[in-house]
KEKE-3310 file (N, C-alpha, C; in steps of 0.2 Angstrom, whole numbers, plus 5000, padded with zeros to 4 digits):
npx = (4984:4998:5010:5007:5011:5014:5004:5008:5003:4987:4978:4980:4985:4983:4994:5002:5016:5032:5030:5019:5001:5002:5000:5004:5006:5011:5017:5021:5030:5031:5038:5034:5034:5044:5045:5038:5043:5038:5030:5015:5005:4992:4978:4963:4945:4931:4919:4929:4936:4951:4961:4973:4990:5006:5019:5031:5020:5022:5033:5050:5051:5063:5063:5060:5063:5058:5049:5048:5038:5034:5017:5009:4998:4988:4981:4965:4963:4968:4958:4947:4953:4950:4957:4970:4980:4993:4998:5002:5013:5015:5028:5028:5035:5035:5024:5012:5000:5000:5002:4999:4992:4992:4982:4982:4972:4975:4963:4958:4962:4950:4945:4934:4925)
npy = (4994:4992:4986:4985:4992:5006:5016:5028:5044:5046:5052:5052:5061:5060:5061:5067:5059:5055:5048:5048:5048:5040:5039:5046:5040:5044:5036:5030:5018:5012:4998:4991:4980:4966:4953:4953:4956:4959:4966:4968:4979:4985:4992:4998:5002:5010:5000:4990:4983:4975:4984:4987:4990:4997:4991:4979:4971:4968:4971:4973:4977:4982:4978:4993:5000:5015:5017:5024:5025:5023:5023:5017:5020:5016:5027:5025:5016:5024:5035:5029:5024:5023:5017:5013:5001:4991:4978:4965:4954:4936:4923:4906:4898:4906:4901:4905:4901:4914:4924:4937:4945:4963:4975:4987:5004:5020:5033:5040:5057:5070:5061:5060:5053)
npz = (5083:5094:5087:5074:5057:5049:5038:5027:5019:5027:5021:5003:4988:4971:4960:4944:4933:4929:4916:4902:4903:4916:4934:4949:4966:4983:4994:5013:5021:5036:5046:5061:5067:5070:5068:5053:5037:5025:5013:5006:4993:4987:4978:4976:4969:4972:4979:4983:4973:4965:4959:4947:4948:4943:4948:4956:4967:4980:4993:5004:5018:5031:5049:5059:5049:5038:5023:5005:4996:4980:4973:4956:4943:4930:4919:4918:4928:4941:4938:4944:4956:4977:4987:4994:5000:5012:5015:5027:5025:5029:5029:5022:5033:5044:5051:5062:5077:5084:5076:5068:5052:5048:5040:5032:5026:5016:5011:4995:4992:4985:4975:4965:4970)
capx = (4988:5006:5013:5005:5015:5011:5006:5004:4999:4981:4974:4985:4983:4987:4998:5003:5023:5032:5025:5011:4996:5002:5000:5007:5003:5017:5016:5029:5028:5037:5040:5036:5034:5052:5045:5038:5049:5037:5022:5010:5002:4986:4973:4955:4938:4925:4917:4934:4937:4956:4965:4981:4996:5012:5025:5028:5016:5029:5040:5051:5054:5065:5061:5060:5062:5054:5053:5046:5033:5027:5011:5011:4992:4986:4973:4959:4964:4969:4951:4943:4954:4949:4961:4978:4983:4998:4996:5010:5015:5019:5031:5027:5042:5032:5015:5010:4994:4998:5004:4993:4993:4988:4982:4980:4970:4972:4956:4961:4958:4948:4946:4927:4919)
capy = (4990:4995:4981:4987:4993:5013:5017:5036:5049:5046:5054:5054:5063:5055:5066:5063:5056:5057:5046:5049:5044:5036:5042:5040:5041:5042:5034:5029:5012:5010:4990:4991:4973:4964:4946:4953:4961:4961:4969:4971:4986:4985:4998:4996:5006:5010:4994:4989:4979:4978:4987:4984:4994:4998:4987:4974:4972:4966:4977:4970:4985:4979:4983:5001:5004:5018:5015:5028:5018:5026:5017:5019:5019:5017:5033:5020:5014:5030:5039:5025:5020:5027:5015:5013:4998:4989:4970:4961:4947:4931:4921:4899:4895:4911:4902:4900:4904:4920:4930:4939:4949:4968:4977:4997:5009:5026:5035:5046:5061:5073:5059:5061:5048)
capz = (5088:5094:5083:5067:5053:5050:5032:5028:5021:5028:5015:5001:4983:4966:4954:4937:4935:4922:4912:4901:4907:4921:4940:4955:4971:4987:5001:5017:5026:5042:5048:5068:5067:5071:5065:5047:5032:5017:5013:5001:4991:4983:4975:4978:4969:4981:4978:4984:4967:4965:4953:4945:4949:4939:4951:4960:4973:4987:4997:5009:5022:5038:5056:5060:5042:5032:5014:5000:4993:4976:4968:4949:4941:4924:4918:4919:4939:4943:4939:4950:4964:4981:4992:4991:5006:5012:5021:5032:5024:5033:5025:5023:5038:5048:5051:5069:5080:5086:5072:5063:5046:5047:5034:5035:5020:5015:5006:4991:4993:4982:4968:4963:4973)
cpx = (4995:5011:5012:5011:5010:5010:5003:5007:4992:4976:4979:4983:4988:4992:5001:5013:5024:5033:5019:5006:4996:5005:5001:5005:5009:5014:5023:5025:5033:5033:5039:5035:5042:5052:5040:5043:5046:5030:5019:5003:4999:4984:4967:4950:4936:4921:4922:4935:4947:4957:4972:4986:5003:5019:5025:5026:5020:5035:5042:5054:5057:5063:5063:5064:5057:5055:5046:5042:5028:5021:5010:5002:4991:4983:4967:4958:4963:4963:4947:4945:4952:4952:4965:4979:4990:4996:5002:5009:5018:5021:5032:5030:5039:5027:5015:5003:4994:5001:4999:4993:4990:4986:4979:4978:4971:4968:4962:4958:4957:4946:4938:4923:4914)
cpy = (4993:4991:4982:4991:5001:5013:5024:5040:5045:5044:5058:5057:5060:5063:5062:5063:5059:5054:5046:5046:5037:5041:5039:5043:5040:5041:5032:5024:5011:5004:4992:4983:4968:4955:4948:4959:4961:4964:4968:4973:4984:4991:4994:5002:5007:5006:4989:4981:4982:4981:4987:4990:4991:4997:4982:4973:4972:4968:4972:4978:4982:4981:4987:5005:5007:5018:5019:5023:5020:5020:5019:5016:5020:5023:5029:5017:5019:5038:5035:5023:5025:5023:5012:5010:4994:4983:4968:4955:4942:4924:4912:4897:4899:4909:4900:4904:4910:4926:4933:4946:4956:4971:4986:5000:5016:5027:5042:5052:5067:5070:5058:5057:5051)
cpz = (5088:5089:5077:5064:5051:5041:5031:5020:5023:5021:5009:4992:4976:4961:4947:4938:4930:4916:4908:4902:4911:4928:4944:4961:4979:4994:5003:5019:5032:5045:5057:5070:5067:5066:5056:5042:5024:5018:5005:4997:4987:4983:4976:4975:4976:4983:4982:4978:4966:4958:4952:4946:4945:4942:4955:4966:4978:4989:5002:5011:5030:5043:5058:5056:5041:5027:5012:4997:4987:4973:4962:4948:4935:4924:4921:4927:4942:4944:4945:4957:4970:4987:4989:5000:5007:5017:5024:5026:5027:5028:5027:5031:5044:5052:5057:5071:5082:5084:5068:5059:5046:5041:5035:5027:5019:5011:5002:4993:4985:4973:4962:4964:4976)
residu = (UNK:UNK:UNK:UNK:UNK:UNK:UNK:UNK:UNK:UNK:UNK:UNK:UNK:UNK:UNK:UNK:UNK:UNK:UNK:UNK:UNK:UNK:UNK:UNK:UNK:UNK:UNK:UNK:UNK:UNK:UNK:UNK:UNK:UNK:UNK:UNK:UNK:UNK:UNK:UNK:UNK:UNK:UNK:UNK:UNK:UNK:UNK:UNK:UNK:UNK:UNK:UNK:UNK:UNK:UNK:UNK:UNK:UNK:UNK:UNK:UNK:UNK:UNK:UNK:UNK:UNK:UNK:UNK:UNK:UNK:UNK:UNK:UNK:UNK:UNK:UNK:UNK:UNK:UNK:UNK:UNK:UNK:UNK:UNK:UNK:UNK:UNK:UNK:UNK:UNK:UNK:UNK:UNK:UNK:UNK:UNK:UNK:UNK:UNK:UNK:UNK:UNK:UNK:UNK:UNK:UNK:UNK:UNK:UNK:UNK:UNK:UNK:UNK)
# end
């Protein structure tokens, strides 16, 4: 949709931080929604079972904001995730009929699925 919020890389590859045994994975969010300002980032297997991630799930990104958006994964998530998504959040005071929450996935790439 023209209204969606963009989240990219597509296909993004995890790397190790500088953490030990903890990986990260970067992504960018850009807000083209003027009525949402938070989002949030989940992990997913291929089963699409969540998996925990190493901050707090909920970004606020303003309208035709981009924001760096690293995802931190344990060794354990990190061998298994193969989606890495971003959801619109609408916030209590926000709720009406014709708003509606996107949500967009990038597939890992190269992670042994």
């Amino acid at each position: 949709s023209a209204y969606a919020h963009q989240f990219t890389p597509t296909y993004p590859e995890i790397r190790g931080s500088y953490v030990a045994n903890v990986y990260k994975v970067e992504m960018k969010l850009f807000n083209k929604r003027k009525e949402i300002s938070y989002y949030e980032i989940e992990a997913f297997d291929k089963d699409w079972e969540s998996l925990p991630i190493g901050f707090n799930s909920i970004i606020q990104v303003d309208y035709l904001e981009t924001k760096e958006v690293p995802v931190y994964l344990a060794k354990d998530a990190a061998k298994r995730v193969l989606y890495i998504c971003s959801r619109s959040k609408i916030l209590k005071g926000q709720v009406s009929k014709t708003l509606l929450s996107s949500k967009i996935c990038s597939k890992i790439k190269n992670n042994g699925q």
